[in-house]
N, C-alpha and C positions, 0 to 999 in steps of 0.2 A: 343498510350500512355498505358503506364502499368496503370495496375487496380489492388487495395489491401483491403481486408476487413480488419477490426478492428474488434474485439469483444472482451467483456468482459464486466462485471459491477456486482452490489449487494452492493459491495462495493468503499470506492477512492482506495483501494489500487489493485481492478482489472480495475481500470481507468487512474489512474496515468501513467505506464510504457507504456500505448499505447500511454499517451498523448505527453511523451517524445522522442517520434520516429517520432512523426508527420511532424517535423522542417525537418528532414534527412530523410523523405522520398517525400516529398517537392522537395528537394533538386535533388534525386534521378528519378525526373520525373513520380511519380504515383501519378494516381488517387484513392483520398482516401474516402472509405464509414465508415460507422461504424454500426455494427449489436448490438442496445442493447434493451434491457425490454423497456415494453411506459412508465412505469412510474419512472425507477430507478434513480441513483443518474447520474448514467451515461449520463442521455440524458440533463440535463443542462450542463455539463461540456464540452461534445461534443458539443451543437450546441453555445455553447459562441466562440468555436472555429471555427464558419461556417461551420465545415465538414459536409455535407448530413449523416443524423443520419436516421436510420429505424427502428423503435419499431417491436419486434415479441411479442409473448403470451411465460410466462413463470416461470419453476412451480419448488420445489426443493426440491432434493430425497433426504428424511430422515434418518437417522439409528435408529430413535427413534418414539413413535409412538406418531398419531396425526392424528386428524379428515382430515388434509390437505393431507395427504395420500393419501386420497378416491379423492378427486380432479385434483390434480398437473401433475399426470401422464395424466391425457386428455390435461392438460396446455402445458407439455411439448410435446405431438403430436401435438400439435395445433403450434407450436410455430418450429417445425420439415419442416411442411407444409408450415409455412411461410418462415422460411430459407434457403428451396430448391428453393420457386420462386423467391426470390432476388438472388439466385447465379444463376438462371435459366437466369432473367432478365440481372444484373449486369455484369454476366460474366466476374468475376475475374482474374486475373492471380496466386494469392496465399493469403491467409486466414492467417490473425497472431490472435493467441487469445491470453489472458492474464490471462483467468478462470473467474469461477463462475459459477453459473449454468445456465443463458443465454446465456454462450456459447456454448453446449456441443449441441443442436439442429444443429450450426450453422457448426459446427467440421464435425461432421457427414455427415451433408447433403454436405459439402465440397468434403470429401473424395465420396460419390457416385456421383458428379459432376464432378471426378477426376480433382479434384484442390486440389493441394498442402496446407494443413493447417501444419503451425507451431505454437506447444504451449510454453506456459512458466510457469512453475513451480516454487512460490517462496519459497515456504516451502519445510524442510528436505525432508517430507514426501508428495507424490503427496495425494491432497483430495479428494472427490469421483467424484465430475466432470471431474478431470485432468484424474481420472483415468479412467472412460468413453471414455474420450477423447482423449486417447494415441493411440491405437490401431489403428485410425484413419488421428495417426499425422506423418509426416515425421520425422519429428523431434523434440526435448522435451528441450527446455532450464531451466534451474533451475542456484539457485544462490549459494549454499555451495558445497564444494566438498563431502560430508558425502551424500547427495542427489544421488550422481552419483549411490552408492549400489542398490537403491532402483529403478530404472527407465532402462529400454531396452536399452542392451550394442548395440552400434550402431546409436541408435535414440537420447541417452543425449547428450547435449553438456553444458558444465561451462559457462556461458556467466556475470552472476552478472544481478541484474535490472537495467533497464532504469531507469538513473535520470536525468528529466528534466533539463534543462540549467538554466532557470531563479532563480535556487534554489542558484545556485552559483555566482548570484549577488546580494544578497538582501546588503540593506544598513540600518545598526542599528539605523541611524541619523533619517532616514524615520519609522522607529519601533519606537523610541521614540518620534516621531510628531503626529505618529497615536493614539499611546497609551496613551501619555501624562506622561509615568513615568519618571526617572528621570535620568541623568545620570552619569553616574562611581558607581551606584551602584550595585551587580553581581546580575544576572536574569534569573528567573526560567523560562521555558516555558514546560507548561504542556500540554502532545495530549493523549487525551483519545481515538486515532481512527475516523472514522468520523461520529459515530454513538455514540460515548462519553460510555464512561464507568462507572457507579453508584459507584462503588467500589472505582475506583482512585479520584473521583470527592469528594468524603465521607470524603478519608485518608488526602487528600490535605489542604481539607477545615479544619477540624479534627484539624490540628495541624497550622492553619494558624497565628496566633497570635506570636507563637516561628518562624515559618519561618519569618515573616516580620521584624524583629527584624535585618537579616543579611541580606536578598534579598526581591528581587521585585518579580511577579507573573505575567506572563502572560499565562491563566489559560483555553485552548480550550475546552471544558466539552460537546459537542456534541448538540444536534437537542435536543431542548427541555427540555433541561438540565442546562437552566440557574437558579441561584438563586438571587432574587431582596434584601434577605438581606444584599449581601453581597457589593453591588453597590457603597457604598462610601467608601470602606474601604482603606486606602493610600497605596499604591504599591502593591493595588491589581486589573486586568481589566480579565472581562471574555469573552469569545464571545461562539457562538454554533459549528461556522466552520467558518475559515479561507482560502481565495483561493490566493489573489494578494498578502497579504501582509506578505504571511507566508516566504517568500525567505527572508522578513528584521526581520521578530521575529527572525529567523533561525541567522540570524547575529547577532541580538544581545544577543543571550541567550549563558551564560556563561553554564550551565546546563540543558540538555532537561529530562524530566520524562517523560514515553511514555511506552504505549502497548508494544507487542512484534511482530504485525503485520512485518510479512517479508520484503514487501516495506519502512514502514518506519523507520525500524533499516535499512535499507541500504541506506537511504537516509541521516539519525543522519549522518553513519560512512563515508561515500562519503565527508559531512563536516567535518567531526571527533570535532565532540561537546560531550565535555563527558557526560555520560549518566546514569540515571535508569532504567532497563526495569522490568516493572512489567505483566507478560505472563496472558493470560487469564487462567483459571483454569480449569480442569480435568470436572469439575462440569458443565462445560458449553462451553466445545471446543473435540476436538481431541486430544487434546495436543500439536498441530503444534508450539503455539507460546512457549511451555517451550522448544523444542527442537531447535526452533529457538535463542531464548536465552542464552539457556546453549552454544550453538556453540557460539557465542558474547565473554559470559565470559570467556569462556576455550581461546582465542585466543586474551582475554584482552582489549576487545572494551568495555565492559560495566559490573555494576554491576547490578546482578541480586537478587528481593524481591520477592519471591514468592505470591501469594494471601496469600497463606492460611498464611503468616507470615507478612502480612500487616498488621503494628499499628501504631498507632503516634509515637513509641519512634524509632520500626524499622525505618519508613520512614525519620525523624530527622536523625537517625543515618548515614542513606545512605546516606542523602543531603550534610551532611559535611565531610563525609571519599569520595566521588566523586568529590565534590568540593576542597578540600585539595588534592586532589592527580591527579586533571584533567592535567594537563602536561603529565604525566604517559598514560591516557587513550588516547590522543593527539595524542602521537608517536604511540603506538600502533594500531587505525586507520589510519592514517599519510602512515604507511610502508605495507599495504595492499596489495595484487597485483591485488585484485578485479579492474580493471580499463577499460577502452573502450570497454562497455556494451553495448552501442549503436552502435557503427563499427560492434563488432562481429555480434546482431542479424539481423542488415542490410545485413551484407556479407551472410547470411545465406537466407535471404527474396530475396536476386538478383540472390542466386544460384538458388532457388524452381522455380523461372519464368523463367529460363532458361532452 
């Protein structure tokens, strides 16, 4: 039997596109492990899915400074050590990672077990783990063509992310048995990420009073980021994270408002739900998610609000020039050629075992 590591986590969005492969490589007759942190978001997600999950130690290299500096680097030795004896052990056939910086121990210790690791790149621009991580990879999957400049002529390849299947079945009927709103009225669904976002959570609520007036709210706002005053308010329902039931919000939301996280703008456009993206900001990212956005808008998938031009009257204004013209952004994701995302990186996982 073939044998394939998983890696990846910190976040869902370096969890999701491996969990989407999992079906098809099932299918494909491998044995599936998964290499992620003990305690990340990663390893519930994983073992809900029964895969054999392996915690290493694990630590993440900053550009900015911080007492965690002086630690992390022993974290990510530690965690180096540990990912050599599971592939020592495991004895893989090939390594797919998805990023983070739990991966980048596992990348490594791959390539000096000479096993094939393939990564995947969602962002324009590779981030510092990917980039760690290339020199070690056979091959570099990413999801914009603007990507390809940036990443080893030979090693990239255009693939798009995995999006899970059950995304493309959810049922609105079952969104509104869950939620309890209401129906034929148009409905916002708000993803701050899976770690929710202060900002978007602020603007949303901010102006809630004028939004309810024309839509309903189904309002994801992250891990500990609920608010109890808002609890009885009509057509409005919050939660902290969403897993089973986000394929029927996903159907029934006329309008999604969402981060710029690379996975879940391609998962909006895979549905083609027309959309806001509001990118995380210069202040507190790389900037991946504005360049991920700006490629969206430039290509007519979504409109984009910067932070720093986030206010009630902007965000109002984007709700109803997006929702007045969602037809427009429809066709536009609609005629995409981003398609069989999961074929290509499979064909690419059967070639590396070969």
């Amino acid at each position: 039997m073939k044998r394939i590591i998983l890696t990846g986590g910190g976040t869902a969005g370096h969890v999701t596109p491996n969990i989407a492969l999992i079906p098809r490589l099932k299918e494909e007759g491998y044995d599936i492990h998964y290499i992620g942190s003990y305690t990340g978001i990663e390893k519930k997600l994983i073992e809900d899915l029964k895969i054999p999950y392996h915690g290493i130690a694990s630590g993440k290299l900053r550009r900015y400074i911080s007492l965690k500096n002086l630690s992390d680097p022993f974290r990510v030795i530690k965690g180096y050590g540990e990912a050599s004896r599971l592939i020592k052990s495991l004895k893989p056939d090939v390594v797919f990672s998805k990023g983070g910086f739990v991966a980048v121990p596992v990348v490594v210790a791959a390539k000096n077990h000479k096993v094939p690791a393939i990564i995947h790149e969602s962002d324009m621009t590779p981030g510092l783990a990917n980039k760690i991580c290339i020199p070690a990879a056979v091959k570099v999957c990413c999801n914009f063509p603007e990507a390809m400049n940036h990443l080893p002529e030979g090693k990239a390849i255009l693939t798009g992310t995995p999006i899970r299947e059950e995304l493309f079945h959810g049922d609105p009927l079952e969104a509104l048995k869950f939620t309890k709103l209401q129906a034929g009225k148009p409905t916002i669904l708000v993803i701050g990420g899976s770690t929710g976002s202060v900002r978007v959570n602020e603007a949303v609520r901010g102006c809630l009073d004028e939004l309810l007036k024309d839509y309903q709210i189904i309002h994801l706002c992250g891990k500990d980021k609920l608010d109890s005053s808002y609890n009885d308010r009509e057509g409005y329902v919050q939660y902290e994270y969403i897993k089973k039931e986000l394929s029927s919000m996903l159907a029934l939301a006329d309008l999604v408002i969402s981060r710029a996280g690379a996975n879940a703008i391609c998962e909006i456009q895979a549905l083609a739900k027309p959309n806001i993206l509001i990118p995380l900001g210069l202040d507190a990212s790389r900037g991946d998610q504005i360049l991920n956005a700006e490629s969206f808008e430039k290509q007519g998938f979504s409109y984009v609000l910067k932070e720093e031009n986030l206010t009630r009257e902007s965000l109002l204004a984007a709700v109803d020039q997006v929702y007045n013209n969602r037809a427009e952004y429809k066709k536009a994701m609609e005629a995409s050629p981003m398609t069989d995302s999961i074929e290509k990186i499979i064909s690419l996982i059967n070639k590396a075992c070969k």
